[in-house]
C-alpha positions as CSV (number, residue, x, y, z in Angstrom):
1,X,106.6,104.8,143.8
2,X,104.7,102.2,145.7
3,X,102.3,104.6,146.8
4,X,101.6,105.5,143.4
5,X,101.4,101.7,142.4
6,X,98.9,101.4,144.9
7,X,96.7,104.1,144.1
8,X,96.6,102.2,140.9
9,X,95.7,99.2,141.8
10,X,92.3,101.0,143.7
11,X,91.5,102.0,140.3
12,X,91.7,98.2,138.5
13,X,88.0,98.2,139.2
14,X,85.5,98.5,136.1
15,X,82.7,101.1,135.2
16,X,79.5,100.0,133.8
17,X,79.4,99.4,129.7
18,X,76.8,98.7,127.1
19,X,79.1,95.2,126.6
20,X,81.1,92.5,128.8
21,X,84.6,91.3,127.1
22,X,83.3,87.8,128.2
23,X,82.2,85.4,125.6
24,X,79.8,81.9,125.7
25,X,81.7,79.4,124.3
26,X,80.7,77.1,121.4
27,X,78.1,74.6,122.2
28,X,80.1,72.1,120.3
29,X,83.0,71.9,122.9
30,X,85.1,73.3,119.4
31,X,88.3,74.3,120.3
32,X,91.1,77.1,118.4
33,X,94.6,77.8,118.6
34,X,95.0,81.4,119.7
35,X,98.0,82.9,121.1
36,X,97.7,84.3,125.1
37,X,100.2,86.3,127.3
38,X,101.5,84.9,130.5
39,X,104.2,87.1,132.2
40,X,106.7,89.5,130.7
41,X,108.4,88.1,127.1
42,X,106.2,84.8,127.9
43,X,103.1,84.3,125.2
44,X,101.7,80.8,123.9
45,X,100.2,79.4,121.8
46,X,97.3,77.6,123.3
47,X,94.2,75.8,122.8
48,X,91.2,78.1,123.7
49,X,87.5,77.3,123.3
50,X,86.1,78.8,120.2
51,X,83.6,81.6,121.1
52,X,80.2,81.6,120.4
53,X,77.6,84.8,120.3
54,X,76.9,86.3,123.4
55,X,74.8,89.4,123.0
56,X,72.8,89.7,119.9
57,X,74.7,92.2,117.9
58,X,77.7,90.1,117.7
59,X,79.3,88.4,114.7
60,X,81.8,85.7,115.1
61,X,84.9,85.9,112.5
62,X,86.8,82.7,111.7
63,X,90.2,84.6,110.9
64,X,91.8,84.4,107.7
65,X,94.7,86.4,108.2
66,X,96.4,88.1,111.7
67,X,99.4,89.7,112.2
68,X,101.6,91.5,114.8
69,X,101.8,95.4,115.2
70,X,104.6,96.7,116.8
71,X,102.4,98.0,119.5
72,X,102.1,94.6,120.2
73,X,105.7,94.8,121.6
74,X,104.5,97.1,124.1
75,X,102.2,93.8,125.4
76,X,105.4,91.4,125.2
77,X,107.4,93.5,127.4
78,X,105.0,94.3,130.0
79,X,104.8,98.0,129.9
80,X,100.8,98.2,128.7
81,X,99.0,98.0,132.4
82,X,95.9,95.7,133.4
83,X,97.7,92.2,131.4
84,X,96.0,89.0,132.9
85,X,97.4,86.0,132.2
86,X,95.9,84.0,129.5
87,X,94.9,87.1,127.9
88,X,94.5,86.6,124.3
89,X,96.2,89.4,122.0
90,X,95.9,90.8,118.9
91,X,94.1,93.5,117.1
92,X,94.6,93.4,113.3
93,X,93.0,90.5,111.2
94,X,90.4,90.1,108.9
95,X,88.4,86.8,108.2
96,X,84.7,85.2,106.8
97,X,81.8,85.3,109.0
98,X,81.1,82.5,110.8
99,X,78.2,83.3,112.9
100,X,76.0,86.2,113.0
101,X,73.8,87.3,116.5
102,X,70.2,88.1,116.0
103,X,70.5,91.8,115.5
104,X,72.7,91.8,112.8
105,X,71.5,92.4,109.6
106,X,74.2,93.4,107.0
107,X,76.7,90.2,107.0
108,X,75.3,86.8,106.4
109,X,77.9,83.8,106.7
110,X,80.8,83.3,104.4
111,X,81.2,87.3,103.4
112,X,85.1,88.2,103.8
113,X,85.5,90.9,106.1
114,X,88.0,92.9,107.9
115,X,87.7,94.3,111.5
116,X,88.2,97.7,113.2
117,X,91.2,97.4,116.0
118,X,88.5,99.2,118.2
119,X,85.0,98.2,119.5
120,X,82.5,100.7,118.9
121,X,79.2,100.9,119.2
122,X,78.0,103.2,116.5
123,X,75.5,105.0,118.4
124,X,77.3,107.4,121.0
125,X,78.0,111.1,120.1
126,X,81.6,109.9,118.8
127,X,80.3,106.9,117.3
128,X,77.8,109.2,115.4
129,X,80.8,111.6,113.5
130,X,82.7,108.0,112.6
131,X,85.4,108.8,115.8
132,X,85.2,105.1,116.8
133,X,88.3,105.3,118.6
134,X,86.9,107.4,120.9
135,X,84.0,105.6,121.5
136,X,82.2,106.2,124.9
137,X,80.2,102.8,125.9
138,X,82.4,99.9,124.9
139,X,85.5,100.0,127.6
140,X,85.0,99.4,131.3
141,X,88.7,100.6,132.6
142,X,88.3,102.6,135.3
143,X,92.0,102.7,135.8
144,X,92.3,104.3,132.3
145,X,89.2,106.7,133.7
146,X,91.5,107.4,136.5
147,X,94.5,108.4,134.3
148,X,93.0,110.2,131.1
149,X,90.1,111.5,133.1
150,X,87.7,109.5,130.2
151,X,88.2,106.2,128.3
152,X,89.2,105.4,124.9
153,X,86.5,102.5,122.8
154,X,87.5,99.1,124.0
155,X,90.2,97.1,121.9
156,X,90.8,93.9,120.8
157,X,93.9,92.1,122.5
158,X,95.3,94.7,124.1
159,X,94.7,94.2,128.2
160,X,92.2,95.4,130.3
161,X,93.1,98.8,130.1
162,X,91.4,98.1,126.8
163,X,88.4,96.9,127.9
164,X,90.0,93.1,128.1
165,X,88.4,91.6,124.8
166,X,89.7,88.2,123.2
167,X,92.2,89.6,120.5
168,X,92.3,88.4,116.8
169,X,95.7,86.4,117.1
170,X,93.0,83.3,117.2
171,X,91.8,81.2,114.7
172,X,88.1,82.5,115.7
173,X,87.3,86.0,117.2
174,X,84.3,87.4,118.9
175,X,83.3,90.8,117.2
176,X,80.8,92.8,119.6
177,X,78.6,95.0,117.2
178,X,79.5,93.3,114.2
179,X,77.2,95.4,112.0
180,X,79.4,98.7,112.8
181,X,82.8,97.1,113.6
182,X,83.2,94.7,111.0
183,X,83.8,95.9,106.6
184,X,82.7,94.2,103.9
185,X,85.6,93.2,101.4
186,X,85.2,92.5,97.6
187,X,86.3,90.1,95.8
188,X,88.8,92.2,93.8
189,X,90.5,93.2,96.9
190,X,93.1,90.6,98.4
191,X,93.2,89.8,102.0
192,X,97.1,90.9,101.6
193,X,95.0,94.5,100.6
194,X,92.3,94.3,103.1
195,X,94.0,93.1,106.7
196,X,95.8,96.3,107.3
197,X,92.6,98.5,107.0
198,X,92.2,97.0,110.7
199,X,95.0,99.1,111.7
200,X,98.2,100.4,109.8
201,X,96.5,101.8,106.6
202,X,94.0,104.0,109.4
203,X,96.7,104.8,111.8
204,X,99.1,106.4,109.1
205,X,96.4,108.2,107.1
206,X,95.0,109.8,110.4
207,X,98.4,110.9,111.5
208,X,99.0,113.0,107.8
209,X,95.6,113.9,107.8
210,X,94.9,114.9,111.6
211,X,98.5,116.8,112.0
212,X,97.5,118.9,109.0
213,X,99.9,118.0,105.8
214,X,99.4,120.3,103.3
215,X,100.5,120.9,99.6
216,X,104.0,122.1,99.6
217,X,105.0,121.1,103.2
218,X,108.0,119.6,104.1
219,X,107.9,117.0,106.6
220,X,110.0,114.9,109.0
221,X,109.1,111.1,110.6
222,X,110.6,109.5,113.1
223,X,110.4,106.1,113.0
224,X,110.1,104.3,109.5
225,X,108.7,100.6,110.4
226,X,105.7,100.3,108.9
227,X,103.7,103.3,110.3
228,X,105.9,105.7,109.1
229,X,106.8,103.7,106.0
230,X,102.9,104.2,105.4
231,X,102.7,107.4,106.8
232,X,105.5,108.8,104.4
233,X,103.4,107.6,101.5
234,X,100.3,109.5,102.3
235,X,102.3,113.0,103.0
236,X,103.5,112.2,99.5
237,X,100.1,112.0,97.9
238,X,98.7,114.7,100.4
239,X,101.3,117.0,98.5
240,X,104.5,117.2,101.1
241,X,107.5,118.8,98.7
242,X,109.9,117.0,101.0
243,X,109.7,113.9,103.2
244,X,112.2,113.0,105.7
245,X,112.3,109.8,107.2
246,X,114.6,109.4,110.7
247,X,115.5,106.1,112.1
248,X,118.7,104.3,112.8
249,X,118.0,100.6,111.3
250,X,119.7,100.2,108.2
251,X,117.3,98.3,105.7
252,X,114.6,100.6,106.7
253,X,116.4,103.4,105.9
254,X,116.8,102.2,102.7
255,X,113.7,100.7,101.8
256,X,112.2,104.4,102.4
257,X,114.9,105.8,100.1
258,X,114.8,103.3,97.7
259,X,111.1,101.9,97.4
260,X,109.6,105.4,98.7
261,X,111.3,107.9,97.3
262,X,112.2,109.7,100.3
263,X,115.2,111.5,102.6
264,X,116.7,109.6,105.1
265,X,118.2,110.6,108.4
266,X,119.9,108.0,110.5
267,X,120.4,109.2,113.8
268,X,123.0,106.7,114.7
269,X,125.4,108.6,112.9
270,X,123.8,111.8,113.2
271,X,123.3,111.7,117.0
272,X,121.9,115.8,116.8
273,X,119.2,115.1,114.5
274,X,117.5,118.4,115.5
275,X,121.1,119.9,114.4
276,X,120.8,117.5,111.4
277,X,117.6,119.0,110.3
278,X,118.4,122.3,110.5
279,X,121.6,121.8,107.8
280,X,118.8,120.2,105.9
281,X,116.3,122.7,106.5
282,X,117.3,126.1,107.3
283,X,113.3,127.2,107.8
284,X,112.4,124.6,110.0
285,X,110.0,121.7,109.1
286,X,106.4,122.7,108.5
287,X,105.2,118.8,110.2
288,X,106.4,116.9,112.5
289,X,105.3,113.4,112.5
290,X,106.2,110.7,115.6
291,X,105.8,107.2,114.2
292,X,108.0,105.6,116.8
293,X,108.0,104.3,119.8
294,X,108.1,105.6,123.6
295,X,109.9,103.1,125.5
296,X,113.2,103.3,124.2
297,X,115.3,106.0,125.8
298,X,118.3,107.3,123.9
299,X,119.7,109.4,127.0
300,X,121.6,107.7,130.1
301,X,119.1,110.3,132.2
302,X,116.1,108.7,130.4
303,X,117.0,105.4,130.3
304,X,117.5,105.4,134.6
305,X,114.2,107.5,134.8
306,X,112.6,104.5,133.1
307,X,114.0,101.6,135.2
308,X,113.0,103.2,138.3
309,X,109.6,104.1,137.1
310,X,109.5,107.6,137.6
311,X,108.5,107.6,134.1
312,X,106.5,105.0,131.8
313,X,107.5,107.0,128.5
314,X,110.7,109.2,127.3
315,X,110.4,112.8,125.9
316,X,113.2,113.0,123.5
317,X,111.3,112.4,120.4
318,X,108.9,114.8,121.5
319,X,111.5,117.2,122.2
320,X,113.4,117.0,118.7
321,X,110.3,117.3,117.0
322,X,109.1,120.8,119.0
323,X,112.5,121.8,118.5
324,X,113.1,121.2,115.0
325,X,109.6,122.6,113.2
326,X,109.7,125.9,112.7
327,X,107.4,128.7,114.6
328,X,103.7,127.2,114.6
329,X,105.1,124.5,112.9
330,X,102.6,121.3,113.8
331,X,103.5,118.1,115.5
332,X,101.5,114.5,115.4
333,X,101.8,111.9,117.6
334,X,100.5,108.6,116.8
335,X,102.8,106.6,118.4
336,X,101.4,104.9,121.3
337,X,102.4,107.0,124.3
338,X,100.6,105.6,127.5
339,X,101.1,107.3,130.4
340,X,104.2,110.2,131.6
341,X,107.2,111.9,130.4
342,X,108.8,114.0,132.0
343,X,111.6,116.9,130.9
344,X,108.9,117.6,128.0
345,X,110.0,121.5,126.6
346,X,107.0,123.0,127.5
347,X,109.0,126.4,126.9
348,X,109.7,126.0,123.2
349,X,105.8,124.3,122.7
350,X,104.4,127.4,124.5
351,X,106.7,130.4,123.0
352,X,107.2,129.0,119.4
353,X,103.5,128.4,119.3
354,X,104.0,124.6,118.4
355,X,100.9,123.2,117.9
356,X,101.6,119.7,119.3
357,X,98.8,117.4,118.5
358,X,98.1,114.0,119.7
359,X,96.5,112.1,117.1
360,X,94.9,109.6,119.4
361,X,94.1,106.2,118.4
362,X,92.8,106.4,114.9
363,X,89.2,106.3,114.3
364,X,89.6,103.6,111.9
365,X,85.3,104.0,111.0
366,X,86.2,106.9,109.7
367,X,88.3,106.2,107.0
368,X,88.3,102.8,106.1
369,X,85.9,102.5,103.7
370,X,87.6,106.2,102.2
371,X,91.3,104.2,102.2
372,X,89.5,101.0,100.5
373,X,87.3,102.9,98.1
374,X,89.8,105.9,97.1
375,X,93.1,104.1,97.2
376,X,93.6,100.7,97.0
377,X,90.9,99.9,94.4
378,X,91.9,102.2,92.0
379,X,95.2,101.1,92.7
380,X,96.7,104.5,94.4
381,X,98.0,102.9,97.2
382,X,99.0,99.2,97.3
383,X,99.6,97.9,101.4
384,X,101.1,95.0,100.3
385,X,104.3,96.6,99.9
386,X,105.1,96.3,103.4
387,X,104.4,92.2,103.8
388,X,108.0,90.7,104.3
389,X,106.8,87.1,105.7
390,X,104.0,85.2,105.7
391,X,104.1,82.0,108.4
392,X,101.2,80.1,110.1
393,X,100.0,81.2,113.2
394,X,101.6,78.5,114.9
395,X,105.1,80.4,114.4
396,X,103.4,83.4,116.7
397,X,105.7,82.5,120.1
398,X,108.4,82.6,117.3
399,X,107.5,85.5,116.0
400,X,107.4,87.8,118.5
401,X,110.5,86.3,119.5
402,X,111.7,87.8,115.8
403,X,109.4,91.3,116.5
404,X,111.4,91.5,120.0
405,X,115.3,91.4,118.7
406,X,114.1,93.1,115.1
407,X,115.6,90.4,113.3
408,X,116.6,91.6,110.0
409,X,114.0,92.5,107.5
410,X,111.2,91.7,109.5
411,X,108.4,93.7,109.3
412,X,104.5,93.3,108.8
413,X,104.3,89.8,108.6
414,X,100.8,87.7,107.5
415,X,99.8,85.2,109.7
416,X,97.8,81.9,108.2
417,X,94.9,79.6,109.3
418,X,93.8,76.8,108.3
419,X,90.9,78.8,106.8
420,X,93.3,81.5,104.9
421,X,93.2,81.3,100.6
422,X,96.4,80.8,98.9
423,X,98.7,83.7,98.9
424,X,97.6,86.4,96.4
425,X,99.9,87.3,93.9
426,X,103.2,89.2,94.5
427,X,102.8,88.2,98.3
428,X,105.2,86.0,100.0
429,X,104.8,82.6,100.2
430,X,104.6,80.5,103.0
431,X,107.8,80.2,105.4
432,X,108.6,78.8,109.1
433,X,110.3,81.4,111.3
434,X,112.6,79.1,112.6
435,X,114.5,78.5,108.9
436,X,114.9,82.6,108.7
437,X,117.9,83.6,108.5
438,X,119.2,85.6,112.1
């Protein structure tokens, strides 16, 4: 293993990019409260200087509204490589523009916007068919080169296997090519509406849509926070006869029976769920959807393969899913898997004819303006169902405190600045993690 982690650390190195993460800071000396990561379950809240524009395509966003992503968890607990202390994390928020660079000619200052998790630069061949996640000039990870054989588009807050950009758990961001990266909000739209079109509402839609749901199928999710709550929803609308919904925490399980109007299977108490599914679905599932998460072993085996690092991720989910769809049944992951597994059934993928798909980061410039336009104006699909809390961002140590133990009945939380409007209707109002309820 130390051989490996050394061959590893040849490759922290950077390739050349059309963009540096680095930023100029305000000529004013103005400072921000932003929230940085300094060591394994260690982040702050700290005083950063507020960025300025640095290259002339960039846009400056004074945030109105952050939140946490349970990817962020992944950050917390050290298992995303290329962290730097004093990294600043982050990658779903939405805000006004501040400042606009030279080259930027469809914001002007004040005009509510929402960004794209990922940096793209709108002019590479994946760029060009709206696959910004994808995106071929914006990160400079040569360890992620080194492991994927490409590189994803740079991200905001998410280490410098990302690209290392300034994240958007700040009261001011830095938004290289603003013009592309950045959507314009109306006025009828809420930011409650309009934040998760950064990440969620994109993720979720690209998972139905890329693994193939079709009228009439029936489908099975693992994991229901609020990927998979979201991600049940658009099977729903995309025509899925049946929607089953796996996970083992208990007000999730019955927020998706309850508020979504779908199956549940908790696999605490079914510990077979590919057993489980097959009482419930003689057939076979036609989709297969992994929502969940990779680094939580279920099996003793698994969980020892992970402490040692023989393995950064676990197979099972991948397993139960191959298992339990039926022959050339179709399997999504959108989970953020980030480096090996190993025991994956290759046998069943390869003589079932399982068409196991990884989704990828979701190209978010590819549907956002469909989800905004399609859904939540005419009132199809409302994101604010998933908004349990809303605190200020200095509650962000505290919060991820909250993400890390899943304290009950937290999930998508909106985080305030000074510069965020008054909670829109139906939304929660404003609360201090510290007088939740454990």
């Amino acid at each position: 293993m130390q051989a490996a982690a050394n061959t590893f650390q040849q490759h922290l190195g950077t390739l050349e990019t059309d963009i540096s993460p680095e930023y100029k800071h305000d000529p004013t000396g103005k400072k921000m409260k932003a929230l940085a990561w300094f060591g394994t379950n260690d982040v702050r809240l700290v005083e950063a200087p507020v960025p300025d524009i640095s290259e002339p395509d960039d846009v400056i966003v004074e945030v109105t509204g952050t939140t946490i992503c349970g990817s962020d968890l992944h950050l917390l607990r050290g298992e995303i490589m290329a962290l730097q202390k004093g990294d600043i994390l982050g990658h779903e928020f939405m805000g006004k523009v501040y400042k606009v660079g030279p080259n930027v000619k469809n914001l002007t200052e004040g005009q509510r916007v929402v960004a794209s998790f990922q940096i793209a630069c709108g002019k590479c061949e994946y760029c060009q068919k709206k696959l910004s996640s994808f995106c071929d000039r914006t990160n400079n990870s040569s360890l992620q080169n080194y492991m994927y054989g490409q590189r994803d588009a740079g991200f905001f807050g998410y280490s410098h296997f990302t690209g290392g950009f300034p994240g958007g758990q700040a009261e001011y961001v830095r938004v290289p090519f603003g013009q592309v990266n950045l959507l314009p909000i109306p006025d009828s739209v809420s930011d409650e509406q309009a934040i998760y079109l950064s990440d969620v509402l994109p993720t979720s839609y690209h998972n139905v849509v890329d693994t193939g749901v079709e009228e009439g199928d029936v489908v099975a999710i693992w994991g229901l926070g609020p990927i998979g709550q979201c991600a049940a929803r658009w099977a729903k609308l995309k025509g899925a006869s049946r929607v089953i919904g796996i996970d083992k925490v208990p007000e999730r399980l019955a927020f998706a029976k309850e508020k979504s109007g779908i199956e549940v299977l908790d696999f605490s108490e079914h510990t077979d769920v590919v057993k489980r599914l097959y009482e419930l679905v003689p057939r076979g599932l036609d989709v297969a959807l992994d929502c969940g998460t990779f680094h939580e072993p279920k099996s003793l085996l698994h969980k020892v393969q992970k402490t040692l690092m023989l393995e950064t991720d676990v197979p099972e989910t991948i397993n139960e899913m191959i298992t339990s769809v039926r022959k050339m049944g179709r399997c999504g992951l959108i989970s953020a898997y980030a480096g090996f597994a190993n025991g994956v059934n290759v046998g069943a993928l390869m003589e079932k004819g399982v068409r196991l798909i990884g989704n990828g980061q979701a190209p978010v410039h590819k549907y956002w303006e469909e989800i905004l336009n399609d859904y939540i104006i005419p009132g199809k699909f409302d994101p604010t169902f998933m908004i349990t809390h809303r605190v200020p961002i200095e509650d962000m140590p505290d919060l991820y405190a909250a993400f890390a133990k899943r304290q009950s009945g937290v999930e998508k939380v909106f985080v305030t600045t000074e510069a965020s409007a008054q909670p829109s209707a139906g939304s929660p109002p404003l609360s201090r993690v510290k007088d939740w309820s454990p």
